[in-house]
GUTI-397745 format. One record per residue (C-alpha): residue number from 1; residue in one letter; chain; x negated, y negated, z. Coordinates in nm, 3 decimals. Each point is the difference from the previous one (the first is absolute). Layout:
REM GUTI-397745
   i aa ch      xx      yy      zz
 NUM  A  A       X       Y       Z
...
This chain:
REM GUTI-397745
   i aa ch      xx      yy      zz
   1  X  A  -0.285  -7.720  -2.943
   2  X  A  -0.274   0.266  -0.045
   3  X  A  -0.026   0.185  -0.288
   4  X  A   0.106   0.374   0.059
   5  X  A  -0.142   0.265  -0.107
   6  X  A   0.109   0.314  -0.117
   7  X  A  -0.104   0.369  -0.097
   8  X  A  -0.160   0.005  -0.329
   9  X  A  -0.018   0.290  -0.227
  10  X  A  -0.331   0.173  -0.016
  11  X  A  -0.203   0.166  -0.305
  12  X  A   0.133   0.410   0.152
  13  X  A   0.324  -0.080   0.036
  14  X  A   0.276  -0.083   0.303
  15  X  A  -0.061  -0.311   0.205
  16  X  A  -0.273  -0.091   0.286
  17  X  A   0.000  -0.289   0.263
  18  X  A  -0.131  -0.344  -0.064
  19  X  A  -0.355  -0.002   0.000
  20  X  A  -0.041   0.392   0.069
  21  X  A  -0.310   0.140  -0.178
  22  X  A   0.112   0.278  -0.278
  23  X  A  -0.352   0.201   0.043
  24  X  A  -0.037  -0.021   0.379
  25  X  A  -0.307   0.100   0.145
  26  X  A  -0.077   0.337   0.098
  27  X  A   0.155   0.137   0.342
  28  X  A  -0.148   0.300   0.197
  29  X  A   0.052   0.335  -0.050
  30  X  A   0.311   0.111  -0.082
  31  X  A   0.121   0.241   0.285
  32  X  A  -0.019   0.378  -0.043
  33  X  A   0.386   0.040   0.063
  34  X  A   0.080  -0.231  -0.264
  35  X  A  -0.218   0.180  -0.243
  36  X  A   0.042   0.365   0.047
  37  X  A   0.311   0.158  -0.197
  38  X  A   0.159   0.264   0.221
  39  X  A   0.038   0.331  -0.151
  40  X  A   0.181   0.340   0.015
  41  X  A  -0.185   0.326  -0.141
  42  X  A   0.187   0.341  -0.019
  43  X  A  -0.281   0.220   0.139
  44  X  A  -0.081   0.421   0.076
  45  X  A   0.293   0.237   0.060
  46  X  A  -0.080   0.283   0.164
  47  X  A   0.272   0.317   0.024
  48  X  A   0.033   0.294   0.237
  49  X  A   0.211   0.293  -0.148
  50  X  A   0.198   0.013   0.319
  51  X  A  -0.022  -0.068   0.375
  52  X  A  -0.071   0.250   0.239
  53  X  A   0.005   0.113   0.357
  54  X  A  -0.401  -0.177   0.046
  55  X  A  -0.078  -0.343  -0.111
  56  X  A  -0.192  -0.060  -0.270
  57  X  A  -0.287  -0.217  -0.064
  58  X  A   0.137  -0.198  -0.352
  59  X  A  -0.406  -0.105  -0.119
  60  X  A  -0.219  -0.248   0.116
  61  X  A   0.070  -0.270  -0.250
  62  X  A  -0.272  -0.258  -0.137
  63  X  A   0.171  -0.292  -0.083
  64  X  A  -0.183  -0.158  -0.344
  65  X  A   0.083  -0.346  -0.100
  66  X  A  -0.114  -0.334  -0.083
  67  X  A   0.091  -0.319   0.192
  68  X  A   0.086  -0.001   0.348
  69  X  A   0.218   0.297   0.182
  70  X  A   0.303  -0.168   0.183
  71  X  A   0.235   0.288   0.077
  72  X  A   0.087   0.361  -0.148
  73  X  A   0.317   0.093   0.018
  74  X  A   0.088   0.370   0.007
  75  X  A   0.321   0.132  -0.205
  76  X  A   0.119   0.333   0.188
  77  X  A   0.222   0.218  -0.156
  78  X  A   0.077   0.374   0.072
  79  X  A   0.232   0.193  -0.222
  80  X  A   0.258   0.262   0.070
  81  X  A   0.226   0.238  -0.244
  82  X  A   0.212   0.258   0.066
  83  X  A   0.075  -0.089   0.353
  84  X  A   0.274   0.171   0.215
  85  X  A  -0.126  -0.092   0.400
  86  X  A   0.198  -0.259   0.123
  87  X  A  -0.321  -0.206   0.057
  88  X  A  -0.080  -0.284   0.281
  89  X  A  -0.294  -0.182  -0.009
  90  X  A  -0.197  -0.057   0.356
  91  X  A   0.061  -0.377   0.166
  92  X  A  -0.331  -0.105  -0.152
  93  X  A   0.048   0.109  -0.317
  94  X  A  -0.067  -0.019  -0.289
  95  X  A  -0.283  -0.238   0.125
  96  X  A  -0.171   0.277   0.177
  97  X  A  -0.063   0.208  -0.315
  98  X  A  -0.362  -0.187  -0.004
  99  X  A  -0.107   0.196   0.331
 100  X  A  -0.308  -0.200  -0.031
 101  X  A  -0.190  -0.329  -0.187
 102  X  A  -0.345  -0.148   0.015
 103  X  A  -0.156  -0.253  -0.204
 104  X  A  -0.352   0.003   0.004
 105  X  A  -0.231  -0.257  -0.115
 106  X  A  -0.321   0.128  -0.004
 107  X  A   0.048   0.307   0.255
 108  X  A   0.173  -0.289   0.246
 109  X  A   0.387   0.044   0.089
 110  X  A   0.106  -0.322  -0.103
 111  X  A   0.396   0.089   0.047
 112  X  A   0.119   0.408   0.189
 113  X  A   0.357   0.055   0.018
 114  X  A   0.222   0.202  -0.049
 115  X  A   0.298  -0.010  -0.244
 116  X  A   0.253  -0.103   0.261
 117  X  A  -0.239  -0.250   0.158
 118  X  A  -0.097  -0.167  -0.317
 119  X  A   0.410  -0.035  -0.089
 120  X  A  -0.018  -0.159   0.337
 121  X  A  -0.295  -0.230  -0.104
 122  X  A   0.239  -0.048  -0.331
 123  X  A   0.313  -0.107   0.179
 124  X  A  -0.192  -0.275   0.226
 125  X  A  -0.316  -0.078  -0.137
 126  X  A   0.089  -0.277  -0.233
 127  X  A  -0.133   0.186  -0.318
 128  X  A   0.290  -0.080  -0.196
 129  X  A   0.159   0.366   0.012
 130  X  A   0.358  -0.028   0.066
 131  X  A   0.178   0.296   0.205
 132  X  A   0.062   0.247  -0.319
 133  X  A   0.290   0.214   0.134
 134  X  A   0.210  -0.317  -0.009
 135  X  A   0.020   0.052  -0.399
 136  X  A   0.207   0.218  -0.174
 137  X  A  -0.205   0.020  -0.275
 138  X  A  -0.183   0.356  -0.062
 139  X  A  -0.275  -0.157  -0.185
 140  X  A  -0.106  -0.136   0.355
 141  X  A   0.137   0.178   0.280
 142  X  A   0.165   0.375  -0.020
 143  X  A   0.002   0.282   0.302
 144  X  A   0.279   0.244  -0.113
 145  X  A   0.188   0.193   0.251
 146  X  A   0.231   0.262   0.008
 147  X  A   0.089   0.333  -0.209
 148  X  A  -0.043  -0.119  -0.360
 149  X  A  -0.263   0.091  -0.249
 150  X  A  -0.241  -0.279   0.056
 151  X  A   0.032   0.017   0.420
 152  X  A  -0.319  -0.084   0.126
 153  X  A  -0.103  -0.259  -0.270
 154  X  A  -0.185  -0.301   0.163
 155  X  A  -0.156  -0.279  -0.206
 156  X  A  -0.148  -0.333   0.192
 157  X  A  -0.283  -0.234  -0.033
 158  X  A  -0.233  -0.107   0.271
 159  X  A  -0.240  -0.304  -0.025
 160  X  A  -0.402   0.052   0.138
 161  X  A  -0.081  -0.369   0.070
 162  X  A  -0.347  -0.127  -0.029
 163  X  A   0.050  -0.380  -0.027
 164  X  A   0.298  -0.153   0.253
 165  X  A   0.224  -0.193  -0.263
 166  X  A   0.024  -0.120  -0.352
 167  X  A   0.023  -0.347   0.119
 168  X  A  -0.398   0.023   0.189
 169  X  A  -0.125   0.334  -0.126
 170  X  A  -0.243   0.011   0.291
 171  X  A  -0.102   0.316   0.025
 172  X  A  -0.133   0.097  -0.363
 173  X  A  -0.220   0.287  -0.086
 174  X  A  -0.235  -0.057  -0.305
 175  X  A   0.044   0.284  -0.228
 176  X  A  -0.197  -0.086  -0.291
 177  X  A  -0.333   0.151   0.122
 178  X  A  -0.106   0.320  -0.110
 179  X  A  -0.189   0.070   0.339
 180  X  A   0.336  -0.055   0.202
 181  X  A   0.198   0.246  -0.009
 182  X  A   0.350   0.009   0.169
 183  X  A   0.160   0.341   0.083
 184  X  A   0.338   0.035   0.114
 185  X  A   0.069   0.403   0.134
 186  X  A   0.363   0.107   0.066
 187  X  A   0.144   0.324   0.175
 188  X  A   0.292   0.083  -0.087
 189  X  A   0.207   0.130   0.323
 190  X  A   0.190   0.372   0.002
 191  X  A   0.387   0.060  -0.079
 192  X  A   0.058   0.078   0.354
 193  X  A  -0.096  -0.395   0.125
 194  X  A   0.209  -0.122  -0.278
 195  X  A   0.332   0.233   0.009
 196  X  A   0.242   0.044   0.331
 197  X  A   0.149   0.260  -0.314
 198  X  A  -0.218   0.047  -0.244
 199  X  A   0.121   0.022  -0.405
 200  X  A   0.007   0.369  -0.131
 201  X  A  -0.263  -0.030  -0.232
 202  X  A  -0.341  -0.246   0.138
 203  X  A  -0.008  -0.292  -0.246
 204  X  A  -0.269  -0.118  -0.213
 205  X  A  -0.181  -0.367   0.080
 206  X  A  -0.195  -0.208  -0.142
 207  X  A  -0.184  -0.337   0.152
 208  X  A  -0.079  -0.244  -0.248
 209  X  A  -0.233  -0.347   0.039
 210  X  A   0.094  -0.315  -0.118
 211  X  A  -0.251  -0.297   0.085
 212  X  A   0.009  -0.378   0.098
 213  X  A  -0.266  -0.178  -0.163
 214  X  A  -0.121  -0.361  -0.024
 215  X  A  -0.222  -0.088  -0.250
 216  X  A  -0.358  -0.096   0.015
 217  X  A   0.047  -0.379  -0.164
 218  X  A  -0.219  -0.140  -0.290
 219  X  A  -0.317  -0.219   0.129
 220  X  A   0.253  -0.270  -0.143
 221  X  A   0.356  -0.096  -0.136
 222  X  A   0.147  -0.099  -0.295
 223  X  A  -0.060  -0.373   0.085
 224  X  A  -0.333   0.051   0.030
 225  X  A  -0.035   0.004   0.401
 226  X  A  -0.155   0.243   0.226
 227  X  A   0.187   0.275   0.172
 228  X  A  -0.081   0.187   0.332
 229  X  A  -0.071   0.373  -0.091
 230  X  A  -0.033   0.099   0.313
 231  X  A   0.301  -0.093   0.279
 232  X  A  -0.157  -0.208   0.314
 233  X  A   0.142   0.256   0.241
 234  X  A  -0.186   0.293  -0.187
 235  X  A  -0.127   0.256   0.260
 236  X  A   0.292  -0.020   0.230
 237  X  A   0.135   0.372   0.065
 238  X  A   0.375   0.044   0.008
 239  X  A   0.035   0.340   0.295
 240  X  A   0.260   0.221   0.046
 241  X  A  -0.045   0.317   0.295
 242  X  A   0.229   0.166   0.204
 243  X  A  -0.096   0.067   0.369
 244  X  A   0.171   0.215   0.252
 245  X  A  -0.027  -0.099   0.365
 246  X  A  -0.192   0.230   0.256
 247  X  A   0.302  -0.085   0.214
 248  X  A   0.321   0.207  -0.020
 249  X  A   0.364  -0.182   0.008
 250  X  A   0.135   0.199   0.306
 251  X  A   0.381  -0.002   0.105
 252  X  A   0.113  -0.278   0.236
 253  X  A  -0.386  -0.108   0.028
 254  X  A  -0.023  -0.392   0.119
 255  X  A  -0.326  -0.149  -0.122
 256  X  A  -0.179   0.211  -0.239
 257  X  A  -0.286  -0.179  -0.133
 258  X  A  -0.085   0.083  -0.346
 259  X  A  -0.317  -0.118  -0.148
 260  X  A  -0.063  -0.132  -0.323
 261  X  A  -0.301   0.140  -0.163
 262  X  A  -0.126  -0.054  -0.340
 263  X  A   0.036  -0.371   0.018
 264  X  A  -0.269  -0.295   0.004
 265  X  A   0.086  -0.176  -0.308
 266  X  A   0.268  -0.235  -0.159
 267  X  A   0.338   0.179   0.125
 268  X  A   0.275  -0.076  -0.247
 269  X  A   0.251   0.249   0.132
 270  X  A   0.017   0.293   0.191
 271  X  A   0.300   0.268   0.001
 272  X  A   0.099   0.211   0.309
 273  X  A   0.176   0.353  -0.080
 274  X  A   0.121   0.181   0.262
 275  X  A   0.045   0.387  -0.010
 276  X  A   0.129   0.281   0.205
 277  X  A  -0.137   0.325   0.075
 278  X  A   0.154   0.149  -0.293
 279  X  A  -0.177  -0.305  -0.214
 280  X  A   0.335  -0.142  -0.093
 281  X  A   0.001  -0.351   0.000
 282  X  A   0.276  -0.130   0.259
 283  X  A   0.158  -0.330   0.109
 284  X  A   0.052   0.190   0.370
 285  X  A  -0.360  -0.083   0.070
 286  X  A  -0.016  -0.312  -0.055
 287  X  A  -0.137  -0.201   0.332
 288  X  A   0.228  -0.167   0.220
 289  X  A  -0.210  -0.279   0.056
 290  X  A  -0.335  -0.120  -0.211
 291  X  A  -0.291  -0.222   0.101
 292  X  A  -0.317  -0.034  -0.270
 293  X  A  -0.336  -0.136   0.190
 294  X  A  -0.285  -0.153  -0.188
 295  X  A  -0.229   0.063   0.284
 296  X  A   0.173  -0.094   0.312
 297  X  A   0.228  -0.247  -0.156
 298  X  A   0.368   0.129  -0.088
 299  X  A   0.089  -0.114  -0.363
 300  X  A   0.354   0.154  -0.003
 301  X  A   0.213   0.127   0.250
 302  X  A   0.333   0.142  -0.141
 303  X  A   0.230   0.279  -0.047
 304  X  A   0.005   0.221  -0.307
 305  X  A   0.375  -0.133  -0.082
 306  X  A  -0.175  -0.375   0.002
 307  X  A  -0.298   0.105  -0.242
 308  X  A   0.275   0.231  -0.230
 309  X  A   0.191  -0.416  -0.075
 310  X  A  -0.353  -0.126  -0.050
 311  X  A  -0.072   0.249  -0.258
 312  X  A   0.316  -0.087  -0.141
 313  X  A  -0.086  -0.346  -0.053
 314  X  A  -0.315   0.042  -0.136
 315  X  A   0.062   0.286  -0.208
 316  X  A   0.381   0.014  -0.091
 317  X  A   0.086   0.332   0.045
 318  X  A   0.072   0.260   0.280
 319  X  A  -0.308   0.210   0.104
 320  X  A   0.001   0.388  -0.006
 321  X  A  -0.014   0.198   0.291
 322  X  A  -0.262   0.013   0.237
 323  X  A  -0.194  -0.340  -0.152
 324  X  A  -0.102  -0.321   0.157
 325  X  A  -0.183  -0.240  -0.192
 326  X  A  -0.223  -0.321   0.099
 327  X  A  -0.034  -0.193  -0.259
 328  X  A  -0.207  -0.339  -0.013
 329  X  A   0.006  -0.026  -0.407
 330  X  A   0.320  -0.252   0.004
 331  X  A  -0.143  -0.351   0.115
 332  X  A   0.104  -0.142  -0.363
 333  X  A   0.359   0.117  -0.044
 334  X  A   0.168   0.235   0.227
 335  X  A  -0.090   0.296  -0.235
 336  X  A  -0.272   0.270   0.027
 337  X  A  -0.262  -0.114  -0.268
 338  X  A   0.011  -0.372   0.049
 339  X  A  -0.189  -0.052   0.220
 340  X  A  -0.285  -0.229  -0.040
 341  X  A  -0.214   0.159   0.241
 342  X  A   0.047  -0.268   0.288
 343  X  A   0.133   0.251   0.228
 344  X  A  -0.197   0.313  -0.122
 345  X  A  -0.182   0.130   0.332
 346  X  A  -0.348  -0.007   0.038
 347  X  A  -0.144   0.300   0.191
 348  X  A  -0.379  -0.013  -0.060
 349  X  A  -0.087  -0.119   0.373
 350  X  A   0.299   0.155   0.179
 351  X  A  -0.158   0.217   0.235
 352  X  A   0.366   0.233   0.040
 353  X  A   0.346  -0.030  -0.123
 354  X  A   0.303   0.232   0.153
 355  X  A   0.383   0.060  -0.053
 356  X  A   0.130   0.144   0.381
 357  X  A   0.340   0.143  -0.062
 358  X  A   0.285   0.069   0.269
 359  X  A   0.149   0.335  -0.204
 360  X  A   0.367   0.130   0.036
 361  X  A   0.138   0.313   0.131
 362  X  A  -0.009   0.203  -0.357
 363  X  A  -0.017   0.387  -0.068
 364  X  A  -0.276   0.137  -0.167
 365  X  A  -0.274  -0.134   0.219
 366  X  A  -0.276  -0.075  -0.092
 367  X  A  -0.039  -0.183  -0.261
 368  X  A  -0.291  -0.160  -0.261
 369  X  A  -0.022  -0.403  -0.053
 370  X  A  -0.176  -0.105  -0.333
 371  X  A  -0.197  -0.315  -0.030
 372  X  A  -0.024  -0.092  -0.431
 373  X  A  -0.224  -0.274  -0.026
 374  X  A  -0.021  -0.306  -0.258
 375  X  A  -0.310  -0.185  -0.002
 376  X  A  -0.255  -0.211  -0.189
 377  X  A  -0.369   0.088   0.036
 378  X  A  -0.187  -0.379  -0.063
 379  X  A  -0.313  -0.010  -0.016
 380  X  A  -0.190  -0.245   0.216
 381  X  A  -0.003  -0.369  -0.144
 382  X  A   0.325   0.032  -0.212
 383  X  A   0.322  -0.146   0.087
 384  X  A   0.257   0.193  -0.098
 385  X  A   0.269  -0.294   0.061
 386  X  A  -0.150  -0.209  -0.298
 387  X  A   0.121   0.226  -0.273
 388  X  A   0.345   0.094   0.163
């Protein structure tokens, strides 16, 4: 009978395989995501004594910091006292209180939205932001109505993603460069877009920055190997723009071709909102019947009802009015945000893309449509797919 063999103890402690070498030899770099530590810095408040009837710009922001940038998250709150109106926010409220956002990376847009669009860009871009005004809690979610004192208090939190995920973090901005300089300015909007009935006295808010950061790794670890300082997929832009098509969503109009502009890179997502004349945002326009082309080849043909269960299934909850999303960020689990890229679009050598829309009978013709656009800028020779 052969002689069996078993574990042996070793000179560090716990046991190791038959004939498996204690000090192995050294292995390649150990990868970036394994050696950054993720962290989360409270950052700048700034305050305005009160809103008013015009917007106001908040400050044009430098964000300092070490490491690399992979979100800021923005902390909203406006403060009432004294109250007696019996307030009602607007539908897109309390969102809309950020009338405007840019972040800028050396004078370039790299993400320009505004508050409602980037909650849109919250709720279905896989960022890890869960809808807030599900919680109860005050500490994350508050928009007061009514006649008492505080009517008109709002609190929320809205993420400004630069890399796509936790899991990849492709998409990273190096911040640890004193000649890169990241700037972030914010308008805040006027009572009147934020208040159907305004609180008696215009509340105070303040808009503070909290940052996502992964660390810059040491040249090696504890063990003694070498670490990546630098992720592979460094360079890759994560984008985020809002573009509203030249054509106009007309009652009863069959076959409205709308456009997209602003695309030509990786498309992760793209989310439609529809508007009427009045800008409300309104399930009545939705189209009857929806075909996407890449080019001349039809890549969905549906009805807004079919893509409203789609959305369901990939996102779990019901959409608000006037929104249709296209998501291709699911290809892992049936989630937004797990995808592993496989199905992300490629755009870079598609010459046109167009939604046509058949649109219902609905009052308040005509309306706006709203393209929001997710996509990664690669540059030429990386593969994004490698580090997903």
């Amino acid at each position: 009978m052969a002689e069996q063999k078993v574990s042996e103890p070793t000179g560090v402690g716990g046991l190791v395989p038959p004939r498996a070498e204690t000090n192995p030899p050294a292995k390649g770099l150990r990868p970036f995501r394994k050696a950054t530590i993720l962290k989360y810095i409270s950052g700048a408040t700034d305050t305005l004594a009160s809103l008013t009837a015009a917007a106001q710009p908040l400050g044009n922001r430098v964000l300092e910091g070490t490491g690399f940038l992979r979100y800021v998250d923005l902390v909203v709150q406006a403060t009432t006292s004294g109250n007696a109106a019996n307030v009602a926010f607007k539908a897109d409220a309390p969102w809309n209180a950020i009338q405007s956002l840019r972040f800028q990376a050396t004078g370039t847009d790299i993400i320009n939205l505004s508050g409602h669009q980037l909650y849109l860009a919250n709720l279905y871009g896989g960022f890890g932001v869960w809808p807030p005004q599900t919680s109860t809690d005050t500490n994350i979610y508050q928009a007061v109505t009514g006649s008492g004192s505080t009517g008109g208090s709002f609190r929320f939190r809205v993420r400004v993603p630069l890399s796509i995920n936790d899991r990849s973090l492709i998409g990273l901005l190096g911040n640890q460069a004193q000649s890169t300089k990241y700037e972030m300015p914010i308008v805040i909007a006027p009572s009147s877009d934020i208040y159907s009935t305004a609180p008696t006295t215009a509340p105070s808010v303040s808009v503070t920055r909290l940052q996502g950061i992964a660390t810059v790794p040491a040249p090696v670890d504890a063990y003694g190997q070498p670490q990546e300082q630098v992720p592979g997929h460094y360079g890759i832009l994560h984008t985020l723009f809002a573009v509203q098509s030249e054509a106009l969503a007309t009652s009863g109009a069959a076959r409205v071709n709308h456009y997209l502009r602003g695309i030509g890179n990786i498309l992760r997502y793209t989310i439609i909102v529809f508007r009427d004349s009045t800008g409300a945002r309104t399930d009545a326009m939705l189209p009857t019947n929806i075909t996407f082309f890449i080019g001349s080849d039809p890549i969905f043909t549906e009805t807004a009802a079919q893509r409203r269960a789609i959305m369901l299934d990939q996102f779990g909850f019901d959409a608000p009015a006037g929104v249709l999303v296209y998501s291709w960020d699911d290809d892992f689990l049936p989630r937004a945000g797990f995808g592993l890229g496989d199905d992300f679009l490629d755009t870079t050598g598609i010459a046109n893309a167009q939604f046509m829309f058949d649109y219902p009978t609905f009052s308040n013709s005509p309306g706006t449509v709203v393209f929001i656009h997710d996509q990664l800028v690669v540059p030429s020779g990386l593969d994004y797919s490698a580090y997903m």
